[in-house]
C-alpha positions in Angstrom: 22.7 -55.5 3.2 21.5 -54.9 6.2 23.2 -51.2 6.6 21.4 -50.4 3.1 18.4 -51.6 4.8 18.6 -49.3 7.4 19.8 -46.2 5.9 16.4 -46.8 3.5 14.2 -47.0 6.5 15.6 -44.2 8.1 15.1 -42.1 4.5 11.7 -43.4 4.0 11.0 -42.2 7.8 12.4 -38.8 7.8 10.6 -38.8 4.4 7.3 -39.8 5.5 7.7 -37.4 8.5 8.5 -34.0 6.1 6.1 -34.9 3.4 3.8 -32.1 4.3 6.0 -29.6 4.5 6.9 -30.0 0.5 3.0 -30.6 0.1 2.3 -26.8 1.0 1.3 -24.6 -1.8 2.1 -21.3 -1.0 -0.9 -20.0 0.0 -1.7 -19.1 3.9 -5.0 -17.6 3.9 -7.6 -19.8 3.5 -10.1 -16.3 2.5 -13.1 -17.2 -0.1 -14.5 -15.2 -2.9 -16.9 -13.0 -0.7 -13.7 -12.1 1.4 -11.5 -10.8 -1.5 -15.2 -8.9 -2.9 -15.3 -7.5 0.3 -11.6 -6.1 0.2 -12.1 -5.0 -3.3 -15.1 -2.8 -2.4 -13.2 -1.2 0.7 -10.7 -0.1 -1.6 -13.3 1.4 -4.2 -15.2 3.3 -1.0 -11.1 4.6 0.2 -10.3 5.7 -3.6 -14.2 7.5 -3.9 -13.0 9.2 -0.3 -9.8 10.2 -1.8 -10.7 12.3 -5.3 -12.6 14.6 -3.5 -10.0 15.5 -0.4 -7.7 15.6 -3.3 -9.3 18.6 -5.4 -10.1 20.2 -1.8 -6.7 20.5 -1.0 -5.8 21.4 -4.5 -8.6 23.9 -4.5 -7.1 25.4 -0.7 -3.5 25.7 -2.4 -4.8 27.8 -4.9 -6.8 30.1 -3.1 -3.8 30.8 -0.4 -1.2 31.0 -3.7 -3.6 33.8 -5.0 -3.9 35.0 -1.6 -0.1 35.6 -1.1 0.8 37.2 -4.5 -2.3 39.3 -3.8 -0.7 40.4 -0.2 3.2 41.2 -2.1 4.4 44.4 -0.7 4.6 46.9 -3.3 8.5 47.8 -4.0 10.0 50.8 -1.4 11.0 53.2 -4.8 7.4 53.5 -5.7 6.5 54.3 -2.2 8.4 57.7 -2.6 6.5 60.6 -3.2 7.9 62.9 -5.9 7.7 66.2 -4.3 
């Protein structure tokens, strides 16, 4: 009796001692609602920021595209003068 005794004090122990470790939910932050606004309207200002250097750099593809088939060397046979 005395061994069961003991082996249920030493479980209730270790228990008691590692309680909080199964009491944790998950969660590490401890950020509020004003914190997670705040995030959510830095990603709004980075996505505004975004559209426009996206059709900019769309617009400068197409201007140097044009550019270059513009600038094709004309083929040497039509270079040749017929005389």
């Amino acid at each position: 009796m005395k061994n069961v005794r003991k082996i249920l004090w030493s479980l209730a122990l270790v228990m008691g001692i590692a309680s909080p470790a199964f009491a944790a939910t998950g969660r590490v932050d401890h950020s509020g609602l004003f914190v997670w606004a705040f995030f959510g309207l830095c990603a709004v200002i980075v996505a505004a920021q975004a559209v426009p250097a996206l059709m900019m750099m769309v617009g400068t593809a197409r201007a140097v595209a044009k550019k270059v088939k513009e600038a094709e060397p004309v083929p040497a046979e039509s270079q040749v003068k017929n005389g």
